[in-house]
C-alpha positions as CSV (number, residue, x, y, z in Angstrom):
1,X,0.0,0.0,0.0
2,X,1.4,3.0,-1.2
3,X,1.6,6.4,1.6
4,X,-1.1,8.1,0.4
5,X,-3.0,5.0,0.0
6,X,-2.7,4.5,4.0
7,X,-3.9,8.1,4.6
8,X,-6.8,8.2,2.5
9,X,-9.2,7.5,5.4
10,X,-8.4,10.3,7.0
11,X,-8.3,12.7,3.7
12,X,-12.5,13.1,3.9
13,X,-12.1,14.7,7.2
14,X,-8.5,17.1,7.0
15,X,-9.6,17.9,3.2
16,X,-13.0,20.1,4.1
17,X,-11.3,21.8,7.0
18,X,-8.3,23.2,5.2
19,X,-10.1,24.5,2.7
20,X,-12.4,26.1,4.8
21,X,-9.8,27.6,6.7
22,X,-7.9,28.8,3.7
23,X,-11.2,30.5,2.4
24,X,-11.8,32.1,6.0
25,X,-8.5,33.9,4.9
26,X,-10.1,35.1,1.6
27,X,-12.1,38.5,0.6
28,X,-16.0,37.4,0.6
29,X,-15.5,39.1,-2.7
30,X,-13.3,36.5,-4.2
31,X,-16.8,34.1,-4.1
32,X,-16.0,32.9,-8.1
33,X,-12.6,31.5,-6.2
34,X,-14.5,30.0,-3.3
35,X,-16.7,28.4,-5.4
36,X,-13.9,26.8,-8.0
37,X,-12.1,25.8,-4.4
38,X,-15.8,24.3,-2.4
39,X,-16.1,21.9,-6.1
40,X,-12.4,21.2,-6.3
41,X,-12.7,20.1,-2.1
42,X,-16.2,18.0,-3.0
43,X,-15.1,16.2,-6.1
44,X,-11.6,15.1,-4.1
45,X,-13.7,14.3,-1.1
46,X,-16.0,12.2,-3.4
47,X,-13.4,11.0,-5.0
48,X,-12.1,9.3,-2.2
49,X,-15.4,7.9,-0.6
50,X,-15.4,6.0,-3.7
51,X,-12.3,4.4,-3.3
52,X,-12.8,3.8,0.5
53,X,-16.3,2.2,-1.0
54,X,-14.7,0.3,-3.6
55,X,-12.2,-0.9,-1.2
56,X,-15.0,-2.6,1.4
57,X,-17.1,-3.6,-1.5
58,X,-14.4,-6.0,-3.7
59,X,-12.6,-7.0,-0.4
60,X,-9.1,-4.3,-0.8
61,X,-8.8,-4.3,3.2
62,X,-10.5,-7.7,3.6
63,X,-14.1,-6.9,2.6
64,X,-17.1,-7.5,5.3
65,X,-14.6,-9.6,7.1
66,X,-12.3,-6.8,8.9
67,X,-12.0,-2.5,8.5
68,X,-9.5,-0.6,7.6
69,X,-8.3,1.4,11.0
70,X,-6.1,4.2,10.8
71,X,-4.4,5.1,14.1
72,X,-3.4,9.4,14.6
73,X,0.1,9.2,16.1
74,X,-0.1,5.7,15.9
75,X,-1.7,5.3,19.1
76,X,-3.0,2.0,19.4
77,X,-6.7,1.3,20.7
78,X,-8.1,1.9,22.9
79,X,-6.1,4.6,24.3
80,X,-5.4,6.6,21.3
81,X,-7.5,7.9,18.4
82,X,-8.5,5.7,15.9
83,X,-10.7,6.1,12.4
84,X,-12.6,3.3,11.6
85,X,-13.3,2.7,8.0
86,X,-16.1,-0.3,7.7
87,X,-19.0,-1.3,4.8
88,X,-21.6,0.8,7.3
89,X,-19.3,3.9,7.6
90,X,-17.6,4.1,3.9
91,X,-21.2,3.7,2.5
92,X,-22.7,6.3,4.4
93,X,-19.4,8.8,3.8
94,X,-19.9,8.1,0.0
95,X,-23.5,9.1,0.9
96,X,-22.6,12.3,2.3
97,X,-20.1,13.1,-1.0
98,X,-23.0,12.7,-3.4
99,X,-25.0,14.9,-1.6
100,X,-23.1,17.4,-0.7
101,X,-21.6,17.9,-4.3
102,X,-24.7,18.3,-5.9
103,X,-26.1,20.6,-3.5
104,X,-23.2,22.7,-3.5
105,X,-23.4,23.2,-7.5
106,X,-27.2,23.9,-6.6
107,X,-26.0,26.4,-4.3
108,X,-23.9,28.4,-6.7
109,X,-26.8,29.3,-8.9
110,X,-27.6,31.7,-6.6
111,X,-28.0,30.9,-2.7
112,X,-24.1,30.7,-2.4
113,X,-24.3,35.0,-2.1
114,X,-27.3,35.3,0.0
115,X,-25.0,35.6,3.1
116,X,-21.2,35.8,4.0
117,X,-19.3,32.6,4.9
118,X,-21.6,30.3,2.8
119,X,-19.1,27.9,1.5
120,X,-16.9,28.0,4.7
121,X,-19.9,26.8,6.3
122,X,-20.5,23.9,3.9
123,X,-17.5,22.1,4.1
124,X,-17.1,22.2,7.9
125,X,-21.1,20.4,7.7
126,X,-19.3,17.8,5.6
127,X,-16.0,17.6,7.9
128,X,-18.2,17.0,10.9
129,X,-20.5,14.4,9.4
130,X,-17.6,12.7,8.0
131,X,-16.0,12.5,11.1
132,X,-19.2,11.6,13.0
133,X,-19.3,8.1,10.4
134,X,-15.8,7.6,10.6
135,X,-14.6,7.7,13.9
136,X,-14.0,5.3,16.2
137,X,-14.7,6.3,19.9
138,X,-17.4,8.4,21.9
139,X,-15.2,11.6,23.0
140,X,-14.5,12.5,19.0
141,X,-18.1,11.6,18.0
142,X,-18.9,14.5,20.4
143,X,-16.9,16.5,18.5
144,X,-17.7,16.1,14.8
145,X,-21.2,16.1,16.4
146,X,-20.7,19.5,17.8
147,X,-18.5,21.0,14.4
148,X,-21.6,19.6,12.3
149,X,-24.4,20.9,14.4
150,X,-22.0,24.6,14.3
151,X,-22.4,24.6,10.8
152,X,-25.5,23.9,10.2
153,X,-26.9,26.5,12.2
154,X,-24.9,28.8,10.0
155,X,-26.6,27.4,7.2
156,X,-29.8,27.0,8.5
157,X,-29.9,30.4,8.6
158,X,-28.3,31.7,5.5
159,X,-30.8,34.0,3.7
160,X,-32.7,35.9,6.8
161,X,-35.8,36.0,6.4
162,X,-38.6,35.4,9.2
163,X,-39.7,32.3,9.0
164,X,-35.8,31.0,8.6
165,X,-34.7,33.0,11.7
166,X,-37.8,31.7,13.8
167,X,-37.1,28.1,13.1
168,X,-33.1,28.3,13.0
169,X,-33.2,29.7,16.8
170,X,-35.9,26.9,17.3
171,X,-33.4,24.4,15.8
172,X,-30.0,25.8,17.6
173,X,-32.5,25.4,20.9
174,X,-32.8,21.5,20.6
175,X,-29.9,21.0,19.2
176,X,-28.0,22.4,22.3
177,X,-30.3,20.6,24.3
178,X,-29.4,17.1,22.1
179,X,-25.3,18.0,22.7
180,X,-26.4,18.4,26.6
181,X,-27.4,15.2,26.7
182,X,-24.6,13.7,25.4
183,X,-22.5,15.0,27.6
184,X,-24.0,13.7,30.5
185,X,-25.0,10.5,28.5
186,X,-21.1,9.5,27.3
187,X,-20.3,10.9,30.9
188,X,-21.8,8.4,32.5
189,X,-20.7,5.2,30.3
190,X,-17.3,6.7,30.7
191,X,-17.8,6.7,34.9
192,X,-18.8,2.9,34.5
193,X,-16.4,1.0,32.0
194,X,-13.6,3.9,32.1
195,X,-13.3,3.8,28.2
196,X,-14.9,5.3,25.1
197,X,-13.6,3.5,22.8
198,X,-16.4,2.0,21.0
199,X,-14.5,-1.6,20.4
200,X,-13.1,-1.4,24.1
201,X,-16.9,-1.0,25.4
202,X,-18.0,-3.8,24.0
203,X,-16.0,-6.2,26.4
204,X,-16.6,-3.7,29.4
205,X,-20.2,-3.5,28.9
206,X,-19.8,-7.5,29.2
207,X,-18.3,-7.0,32.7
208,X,-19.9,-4.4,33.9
209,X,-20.8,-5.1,37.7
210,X,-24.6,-6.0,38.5
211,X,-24.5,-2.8,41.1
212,X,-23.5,-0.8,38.2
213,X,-25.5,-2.1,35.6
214,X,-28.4,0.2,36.0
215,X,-25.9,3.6,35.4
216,X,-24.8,2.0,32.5
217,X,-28.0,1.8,30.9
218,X,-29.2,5.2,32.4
219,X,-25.9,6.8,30.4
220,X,-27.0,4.5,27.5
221,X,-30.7,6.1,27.4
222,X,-29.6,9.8,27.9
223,X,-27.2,9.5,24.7
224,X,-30.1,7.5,22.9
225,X,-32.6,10.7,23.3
226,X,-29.8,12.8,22.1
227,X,-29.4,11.2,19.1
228,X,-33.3,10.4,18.6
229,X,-33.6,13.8,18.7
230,X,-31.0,14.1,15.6
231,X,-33.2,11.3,13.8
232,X,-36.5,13.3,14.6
233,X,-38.0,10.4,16.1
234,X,-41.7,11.4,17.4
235,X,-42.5,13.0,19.4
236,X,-38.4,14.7,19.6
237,X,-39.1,15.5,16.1
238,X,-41.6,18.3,16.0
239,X,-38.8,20.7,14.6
240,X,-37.5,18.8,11.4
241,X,-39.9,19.8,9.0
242,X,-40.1,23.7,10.2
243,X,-36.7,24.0,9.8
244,X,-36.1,22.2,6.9
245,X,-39.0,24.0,4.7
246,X,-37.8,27.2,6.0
247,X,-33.9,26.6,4.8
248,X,-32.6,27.3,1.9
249,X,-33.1,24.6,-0.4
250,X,-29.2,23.3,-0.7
251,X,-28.9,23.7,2.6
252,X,-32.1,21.2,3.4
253,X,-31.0,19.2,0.4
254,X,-27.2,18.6,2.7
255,X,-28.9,18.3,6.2
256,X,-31.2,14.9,4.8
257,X,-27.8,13.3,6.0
258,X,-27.5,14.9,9.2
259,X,-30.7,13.1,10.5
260,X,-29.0,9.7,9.4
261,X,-25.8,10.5,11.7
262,X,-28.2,10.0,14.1
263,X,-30.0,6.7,12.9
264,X,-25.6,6.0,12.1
265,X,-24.7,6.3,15.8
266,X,-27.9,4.5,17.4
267,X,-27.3,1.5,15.0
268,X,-23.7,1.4,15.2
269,X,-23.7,1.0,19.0
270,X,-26.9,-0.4,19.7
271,X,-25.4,-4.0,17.6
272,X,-22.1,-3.4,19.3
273,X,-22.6,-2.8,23.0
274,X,-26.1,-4.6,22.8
275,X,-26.0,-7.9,21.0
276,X,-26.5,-11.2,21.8
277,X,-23.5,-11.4,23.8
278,X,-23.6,-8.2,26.1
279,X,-25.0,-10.7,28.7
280,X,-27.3,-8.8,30.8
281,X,-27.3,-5.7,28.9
282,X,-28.6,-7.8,25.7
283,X,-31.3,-6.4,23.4
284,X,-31.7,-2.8,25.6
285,X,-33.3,-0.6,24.1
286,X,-34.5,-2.4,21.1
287,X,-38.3,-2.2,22.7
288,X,-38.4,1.2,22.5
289,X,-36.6,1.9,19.0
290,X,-39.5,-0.3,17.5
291,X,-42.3,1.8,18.8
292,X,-40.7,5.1,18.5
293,X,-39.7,4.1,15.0
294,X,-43.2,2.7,13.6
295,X,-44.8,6.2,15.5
296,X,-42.3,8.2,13.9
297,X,-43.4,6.5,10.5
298,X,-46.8,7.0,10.9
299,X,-46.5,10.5,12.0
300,X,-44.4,10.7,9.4
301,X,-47.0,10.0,6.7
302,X,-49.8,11.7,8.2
303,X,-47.6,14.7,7.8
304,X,-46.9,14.4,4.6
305,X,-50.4,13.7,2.9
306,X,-51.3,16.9,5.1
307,X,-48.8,19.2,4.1
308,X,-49.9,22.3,2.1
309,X,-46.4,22.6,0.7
310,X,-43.4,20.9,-0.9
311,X,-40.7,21.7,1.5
312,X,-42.4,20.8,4.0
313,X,-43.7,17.6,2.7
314,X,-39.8,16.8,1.9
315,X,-39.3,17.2,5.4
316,X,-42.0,14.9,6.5
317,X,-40.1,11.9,4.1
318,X,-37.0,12.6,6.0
319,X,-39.1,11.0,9.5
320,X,-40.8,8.3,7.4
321,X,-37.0,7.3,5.7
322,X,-35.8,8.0,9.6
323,X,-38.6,5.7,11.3
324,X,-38.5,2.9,8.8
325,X,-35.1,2.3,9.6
326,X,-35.4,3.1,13.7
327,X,-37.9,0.0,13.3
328,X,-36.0,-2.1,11.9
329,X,-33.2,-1.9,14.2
330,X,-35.3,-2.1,17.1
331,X,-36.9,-5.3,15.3
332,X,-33.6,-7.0,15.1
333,X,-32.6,-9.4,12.3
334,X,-29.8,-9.1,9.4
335,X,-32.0,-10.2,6.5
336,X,-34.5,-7.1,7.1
337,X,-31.5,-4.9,8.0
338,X,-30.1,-5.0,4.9
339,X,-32.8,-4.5,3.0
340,X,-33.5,-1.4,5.4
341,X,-29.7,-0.1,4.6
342,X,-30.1,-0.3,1.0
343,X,-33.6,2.0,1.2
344,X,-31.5,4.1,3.4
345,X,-29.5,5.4,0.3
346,X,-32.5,5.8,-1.8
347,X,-35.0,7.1,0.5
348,X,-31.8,9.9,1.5
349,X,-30.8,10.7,-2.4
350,X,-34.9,10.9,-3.3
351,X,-35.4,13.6,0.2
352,X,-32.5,15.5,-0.9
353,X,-33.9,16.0,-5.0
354,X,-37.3,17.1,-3.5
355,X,-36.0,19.9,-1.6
356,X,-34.2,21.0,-4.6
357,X,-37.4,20.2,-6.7
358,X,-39.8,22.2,-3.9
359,X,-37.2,25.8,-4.4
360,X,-38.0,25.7,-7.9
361,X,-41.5,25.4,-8.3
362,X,-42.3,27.4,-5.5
363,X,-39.8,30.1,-6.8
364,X,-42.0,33.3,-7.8
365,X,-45.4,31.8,-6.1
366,X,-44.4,33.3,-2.9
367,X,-42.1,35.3,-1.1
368,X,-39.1,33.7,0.3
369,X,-38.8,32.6,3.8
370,X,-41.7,34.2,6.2
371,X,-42.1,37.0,3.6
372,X,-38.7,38.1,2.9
373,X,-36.9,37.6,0.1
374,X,-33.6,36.5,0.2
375,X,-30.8,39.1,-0.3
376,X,-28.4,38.5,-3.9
377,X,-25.6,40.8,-4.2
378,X,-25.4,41.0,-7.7
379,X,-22.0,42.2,-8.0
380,X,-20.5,38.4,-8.9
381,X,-21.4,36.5,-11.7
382,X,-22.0,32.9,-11.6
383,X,-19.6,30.5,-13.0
384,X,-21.8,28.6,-14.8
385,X,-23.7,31.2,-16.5
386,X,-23.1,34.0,-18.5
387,X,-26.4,36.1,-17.6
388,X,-26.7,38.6,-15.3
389,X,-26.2,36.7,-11.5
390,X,-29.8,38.7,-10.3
391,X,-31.3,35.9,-12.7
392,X,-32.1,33.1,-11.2
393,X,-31.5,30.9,-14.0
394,X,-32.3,31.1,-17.6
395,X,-35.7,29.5,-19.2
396,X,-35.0,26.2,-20.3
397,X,-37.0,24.2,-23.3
398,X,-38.9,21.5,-21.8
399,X,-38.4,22.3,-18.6
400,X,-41.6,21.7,-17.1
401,X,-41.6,18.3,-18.4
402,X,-38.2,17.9,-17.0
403,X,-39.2,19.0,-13.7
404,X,-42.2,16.9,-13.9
405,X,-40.0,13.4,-14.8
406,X,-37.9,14.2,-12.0
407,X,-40.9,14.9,-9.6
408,X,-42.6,11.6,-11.0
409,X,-39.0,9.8,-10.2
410,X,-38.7,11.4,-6.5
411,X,-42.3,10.0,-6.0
412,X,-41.7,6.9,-6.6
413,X,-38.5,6.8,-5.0
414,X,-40.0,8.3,-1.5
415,X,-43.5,6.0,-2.0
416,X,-41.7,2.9,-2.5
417,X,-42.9,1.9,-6.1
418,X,-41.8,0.1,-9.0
419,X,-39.3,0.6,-10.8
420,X,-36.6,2.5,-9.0
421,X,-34.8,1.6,-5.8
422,X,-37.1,2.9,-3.5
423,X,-39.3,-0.3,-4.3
424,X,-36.5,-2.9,-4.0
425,X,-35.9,-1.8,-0.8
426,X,-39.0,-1.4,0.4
427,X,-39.6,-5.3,-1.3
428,X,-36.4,-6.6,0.7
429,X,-37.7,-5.7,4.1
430,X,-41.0,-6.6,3.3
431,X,-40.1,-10.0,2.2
432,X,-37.6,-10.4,4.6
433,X,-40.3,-9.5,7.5
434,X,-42.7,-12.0,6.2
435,X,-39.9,-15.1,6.8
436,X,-39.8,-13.6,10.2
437,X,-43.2,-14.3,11.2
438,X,-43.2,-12.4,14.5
439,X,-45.8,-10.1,15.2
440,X,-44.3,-6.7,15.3
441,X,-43.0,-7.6,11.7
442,X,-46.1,-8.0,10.7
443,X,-47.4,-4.4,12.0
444,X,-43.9,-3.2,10.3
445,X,-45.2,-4.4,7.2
446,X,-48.7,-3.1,7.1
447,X,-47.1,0.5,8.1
448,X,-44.9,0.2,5.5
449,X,-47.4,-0.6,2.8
450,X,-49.6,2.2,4.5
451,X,-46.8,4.9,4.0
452,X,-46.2,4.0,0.5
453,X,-49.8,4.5,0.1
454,X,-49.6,8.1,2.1
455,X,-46.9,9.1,0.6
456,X,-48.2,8.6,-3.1
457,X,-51.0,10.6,-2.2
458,X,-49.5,13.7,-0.9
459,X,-46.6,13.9,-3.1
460,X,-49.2,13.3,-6.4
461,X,-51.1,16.2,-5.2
462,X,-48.4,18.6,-4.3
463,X,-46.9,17.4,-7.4
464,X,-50.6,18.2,-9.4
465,X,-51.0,21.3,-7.9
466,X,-47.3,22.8,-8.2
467,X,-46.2,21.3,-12.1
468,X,-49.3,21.0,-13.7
469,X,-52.3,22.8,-12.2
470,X,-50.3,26.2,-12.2
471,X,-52.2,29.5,-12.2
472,X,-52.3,31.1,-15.0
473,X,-50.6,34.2,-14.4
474,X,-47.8,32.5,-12.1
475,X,-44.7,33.2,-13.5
476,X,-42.6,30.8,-15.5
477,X,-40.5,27.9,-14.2
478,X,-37.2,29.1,-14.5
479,X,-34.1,26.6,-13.9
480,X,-30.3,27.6,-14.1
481,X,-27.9,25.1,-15.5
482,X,-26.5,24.2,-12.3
483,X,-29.9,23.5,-10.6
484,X,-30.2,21.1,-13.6
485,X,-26.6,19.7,-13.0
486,X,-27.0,19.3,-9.1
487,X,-30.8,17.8,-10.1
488,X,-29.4,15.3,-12.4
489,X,-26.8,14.5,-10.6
490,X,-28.8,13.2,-7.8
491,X,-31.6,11.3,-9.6
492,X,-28.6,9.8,-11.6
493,X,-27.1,8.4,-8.6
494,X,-30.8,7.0,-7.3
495,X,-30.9,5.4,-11.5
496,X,-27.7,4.0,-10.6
497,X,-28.6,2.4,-7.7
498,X,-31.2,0.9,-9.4
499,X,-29.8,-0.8,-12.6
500,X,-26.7,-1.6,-10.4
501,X,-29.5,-3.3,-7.5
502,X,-27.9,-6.6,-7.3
503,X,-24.5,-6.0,-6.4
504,X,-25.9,-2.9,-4.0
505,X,-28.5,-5.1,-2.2
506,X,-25.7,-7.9,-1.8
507,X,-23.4,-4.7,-0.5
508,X,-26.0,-4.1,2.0
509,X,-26.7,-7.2,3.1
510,X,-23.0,-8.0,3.6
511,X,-22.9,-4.7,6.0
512,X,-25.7,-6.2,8.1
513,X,-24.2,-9.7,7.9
514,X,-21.1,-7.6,9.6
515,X,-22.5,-5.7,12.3
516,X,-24.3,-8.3,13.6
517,X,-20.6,-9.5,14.2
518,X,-19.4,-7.0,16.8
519,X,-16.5,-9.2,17.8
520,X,-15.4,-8.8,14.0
521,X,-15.3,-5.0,14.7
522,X,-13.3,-5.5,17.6
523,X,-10.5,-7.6,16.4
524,X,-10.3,-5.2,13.6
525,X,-9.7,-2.1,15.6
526,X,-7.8,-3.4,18.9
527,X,-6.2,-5.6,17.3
528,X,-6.9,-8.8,19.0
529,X,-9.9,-7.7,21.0
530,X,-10.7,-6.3,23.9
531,X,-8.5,-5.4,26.6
């Protein structure tokens, strides 16, 4: 393995936050420069997630059998810091590159100059959410955690406006609450088994004393809630769709991951520190994931068919892609999980295009965020046009019919229906909760069939009412070439993931296959297991 081979897992993380420092350095003026600098950062970044992907997938660094663990200093685990590199966390990094590519090229159509610091701000969101999937111990989770959640209340609200302001102090309110809570939640695992490791807790959890048994699981609860609240699990989730309707629409289109960092962290170490073999702290917790996630998906869908708007309804298929998968942990099994990991992609990429979608059909129809519009300095031009930057975009042939494909495609996608991914998935868990035969599979089932149902119903309404039902003096749908670049983009990746099912399903399954193997996890990164 060559040197830069070795460092690549780290190169997600260090690459976003030296940019962003370099571009603190630079003249807001020099935007056209930030911009070429924020693309050059997210196609290396991608770039990379690929080959970390690539690498798990064909078996580079052993395949589903080990992970690829890169040691800063190299300090050994547990007591120094380690990066963890695994099928669940390369996927979800990869993940996070797609997305946050595309929305940046979104972003520099126009809403990359309707505040200072925009780009700065981007990459620091992708630094910490990278860092929250790659690393490999509690303390630094806390802090990618915290550098993520900074961000994004940056871009939460970039644009002012009312509406935007209201719900980004609403947001920075539970957020701060959420990081609280993990605080006193990793505080307390830490006071019991004297590591944070995540490896090294899975043999202390094992030999945890009886006495102290009961503060473990009270530490284990508190930093559950704080990441429920980052899933918007019901009823923690009452200020997901607020705040993601009242964004901007890259910056909604990015933060579809963040909710997934949480359903990342509650998977990761619920099938490490609570498997079959944590003895008396077996199973916690799975109760409760099962009933918050099939309430969250419920909730989910009543939201959506209710919602008067497409933001909003976005937001709403960020709980139901949130719940299905909370329900499925809490259900247990690997057949069903992969299934659940593979609609996990989809259901993200298909979120992520309708916020996109929703800011430009509602563009012109009203004002902007609580009644404001949002502030363009028209002094820069954009790189990818050649009109005047005050334009949102210029008109292009077809468009509507474009728009309306890609709305069509985001449906299905989001309602589970043949012939993209969003119905394999949705047909993986559904077959694989039939061989289960329990109960609660059964009532996982019927509300996922019911939510495919909801959702095709609100989205075919909004979709009606906002493509083809227009008013006929509402102005006319207007789409820059790199709103069609970021759109395409995205839907190409959810076409991929389709003709390419097989071998993605098989990846999936192969990531459940190894997380239901925690001891695999820990040989991998201690090097012999734990101490």
């Amino acid at each position: 393995m060559t040197d830069w081979q070795s460092h690549i897992v780290i190169g997600p993380i260090i690459l976003p936050m030296a940019v962003a420092a370099a571009m603190l350095l630079l003249d807001e003026r020099r935007r056209i420069l930030k911009s070429a600098m924020a693309l050059a950062a997210m196609a290396a970044i991608l770039a990379m997630a690929l080959i970390l992907l690539h690498e798990s997938a064909t078996g580079a660094t052993g395949g589903g059998d080990t992970a690829r663990v890169y040691r800063l200093g190299a300090w050994a685990a547990p007591y120094g810091i380690v990066l963890v590199a695994d099928r669940l966390s390369t996927l979800m990094v990869a993940l996070t590159s797609v997305l946050g590519a595309c929305s940046l090229i979104f972003a520099m159509a126009r809403w990359d100059r309707a505040g200072p610091r925009f780009h700065a701000l981007f990459l620091l969101l992708v630094m910490g959410v990278n860092g929250a999937f790659l690393t490999g111990d509690l303390f630094n989770l806390f802090v990618f955690f915290e550098v993520m959640l900074a961000a994004s209340y940056g871009l939460v609200l970039h644009g002012s406006g009312e509406a935007r302001i209201r719900a980004g102090l609403t947001y920075i309110a539970v957020n701060l609450t959420a990081s609280l809570l993990f605080l006193i939640g990793v505080s307390l695992i830490y006071g019991v088994t004297g590591t944070l490791n995540m490896a090294d807790l899975v043999g202390q959890v094992r030999q945890v004393a009886p006495d102290d048994r009961g503060l473990l699981h009270a530490g284990a609860t508190i930093l559950g809630v704080a990441f429920l609240i980052k899933c918007a699990v019901w009823p923690l989730g009452f200020w997901l769709p607020v705040t993601y309707s009242a964004a901007s629409a890259p910056a909604a289109a990015v933060m579809a991951i963040l909710s997934k960092v949480g359903v990342y962290v509650i998977l990761r170490l619920s099938l490490l520190l609570f498997s079959a073999d944590a003895g008396a702290s077996a199973g916690f917790g799975q109760t409760w994931l099962l009933i918050g996630g099939l309430i969250t998906l419920v909730f989910g869908t009543l939201g959506l068919i209710s919602s008067g708007d497409l933001p909003r309804a976005a937001g709403f298929a960020v709980m139901i892609s949130s719940g299905t998968i909370l329900a499925v942990v809490g259900l247990g099994g690997t057949a069903v999980l992969g299934g659940a990991l593979y609609y996990l992609v989809g259901s993200t990429l298909a979120c992520s295009v309708l916020f996109l979608l929703a800011e430009i059909l509602q563009r012109g129809r009203e004002p902007d965020a609580g009644g404001e519009r949002a502030v363009f300095d028209d002094e820069y031009r954009d790189p990818f046009e050649d009109d005047e930057r005050n334009e949102p975009g210029r008109v292009i042939p077809a468009a509507v019919a474009l728009l309306g494909g890609a709305f069509l495609a985001c449906t299905l996608m989001v309602a589970g229906l043949p012939p993209l991914a969003g119905f394999i998935g949705k047909l993986a868990m559904i077959q694989a909760l039939i061989g289960d035969g329990r109960a609660s599979a059964w009532v996982i089932v019927a509300c996922l069939s019911l939510s495919s149902l909801g959702a095709l119903i609100g989205l075919t309404r909004l979709g009606v009412g906002a493509i083809w039902a227009r008013a006929e003096d509402a102005p006319s749908v207007v789409v820059g070439s790199a709103e069609l670049t970021a759109m395409i983009g995205l839907l190409g990746a959810c076409i991929l993931l389709t003709l390419f099912g097989e071998p993605a399903m098989l990846f999936a399954q192969h990531t459940a296959d190894w997380l239901a193997r925690p001891e695999a996890y820990v040989s991998a990164t201690l090097g012999g297991g734990a101490r």
